[in-house]
C-alpha positions in Angstrom: 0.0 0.0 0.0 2.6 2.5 0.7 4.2 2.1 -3.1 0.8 3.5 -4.4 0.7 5.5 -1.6 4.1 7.3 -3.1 2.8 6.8 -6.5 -0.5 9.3 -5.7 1.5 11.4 -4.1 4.1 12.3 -6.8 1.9 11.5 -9.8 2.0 15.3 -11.0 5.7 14.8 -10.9 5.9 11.5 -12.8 3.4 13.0 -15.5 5.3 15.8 -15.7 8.4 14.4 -16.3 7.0 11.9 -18.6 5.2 14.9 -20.3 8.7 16.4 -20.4 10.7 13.6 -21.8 8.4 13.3 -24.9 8.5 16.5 -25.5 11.8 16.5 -25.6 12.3 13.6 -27.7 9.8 15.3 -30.3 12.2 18.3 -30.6 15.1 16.9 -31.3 13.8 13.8 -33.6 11.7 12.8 -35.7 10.4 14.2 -39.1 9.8 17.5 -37.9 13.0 17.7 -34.7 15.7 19.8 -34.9 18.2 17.5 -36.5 15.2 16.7 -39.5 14.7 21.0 -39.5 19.2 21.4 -39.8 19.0 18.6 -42.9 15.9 19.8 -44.8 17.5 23.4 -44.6 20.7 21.8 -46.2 19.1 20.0 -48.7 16.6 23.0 -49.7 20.1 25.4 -49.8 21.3 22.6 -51.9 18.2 22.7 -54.3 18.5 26.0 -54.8 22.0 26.0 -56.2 20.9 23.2 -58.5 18.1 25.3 -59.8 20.2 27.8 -60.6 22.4 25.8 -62.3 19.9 24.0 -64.4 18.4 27.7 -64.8 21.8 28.6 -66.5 22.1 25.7 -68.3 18.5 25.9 -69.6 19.1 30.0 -70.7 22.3 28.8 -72.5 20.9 25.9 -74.8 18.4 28.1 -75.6 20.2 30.7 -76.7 22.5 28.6 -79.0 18.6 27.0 -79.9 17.4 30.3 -81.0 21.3 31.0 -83.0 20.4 27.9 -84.8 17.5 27.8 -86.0 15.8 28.8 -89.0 17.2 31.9 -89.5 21.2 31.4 -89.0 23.1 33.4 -87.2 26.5 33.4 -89.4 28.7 35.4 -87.0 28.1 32.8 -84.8 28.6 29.6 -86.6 32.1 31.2 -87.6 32.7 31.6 -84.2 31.9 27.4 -83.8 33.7 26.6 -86.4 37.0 28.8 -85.3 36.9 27.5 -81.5 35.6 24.0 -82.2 37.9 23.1 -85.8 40.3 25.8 -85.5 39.8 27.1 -89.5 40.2 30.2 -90.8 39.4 31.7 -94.1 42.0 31.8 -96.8 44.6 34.5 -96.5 43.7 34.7 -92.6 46.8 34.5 -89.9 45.4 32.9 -87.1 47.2 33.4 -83.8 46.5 30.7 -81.1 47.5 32.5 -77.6 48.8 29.3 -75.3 48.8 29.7 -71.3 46.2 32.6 -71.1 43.6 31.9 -68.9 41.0 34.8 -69.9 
C-alpha cells in the first residue's frame, strides 16, 4: 500500500516528467525535430543552387537554340567553327594564344 501511496503522491511529478521527456524527444527527432529541420535546410540550400544551375544551363541551350535555328546566325557559326575546328578563311593568320587563362 505505501508504493501506491508514493505513486498518488508524486503522480503530478511523474506526468510531468513523462510529459517532459516526450517533448523533448519530439524536438530533437523525428520528421519534424531539430536534426530533421538542420537537414531539410541543407538539402533545400542545396536545391536552390541546383536550380540555378539548371536555370543557367536551360538560358544557355536556348540561346545557341534560338542562333540555330531557321534563321542562322553566321557570326556565330564562324565563331563554332573557329573554336571548335580551328579554320580560318583563306589568306587569314590565325594566332593561337597558349597559357592565357581569360
Amino acid at each position: 500500500m505505501s508504493v501506491l501511496l508514493k505513486i498518488k503522491e508524486n503522480l503530478k511529478i511523474i506526468i510531468l516528467t513523462i510529459l517532459f521527456v516526450y517533448i523533448l524527444i519530439n524536438l530533437f527527432g523525428g520528421q519534424r525535430g531539430l536534426f530533421a529541420y538542420f537537414e531539410k535546410k541543407e538539402v533545400l540550400e542545396n536545391l536552390k543552387i541546383q536550380e540555378k544551375e539548371t536555370l543557367e544551363k536551360i538560358k544557355n541551350i536556348e540561346l545557341k537554340n534560338t542562333l540555330l535555328s531557321e534563321r542562322l546566325d553566321y557570326d556565330y557559326i564562324d565563331m563554332l567553327i573557329r573554336d571548335k575546328l580551328m579554320l580560318g578563311k583563306k589568306g587569314e593568320t590565325t594566332y593561337i594564344v597558349i597559357g592565357n587563362e581569360n
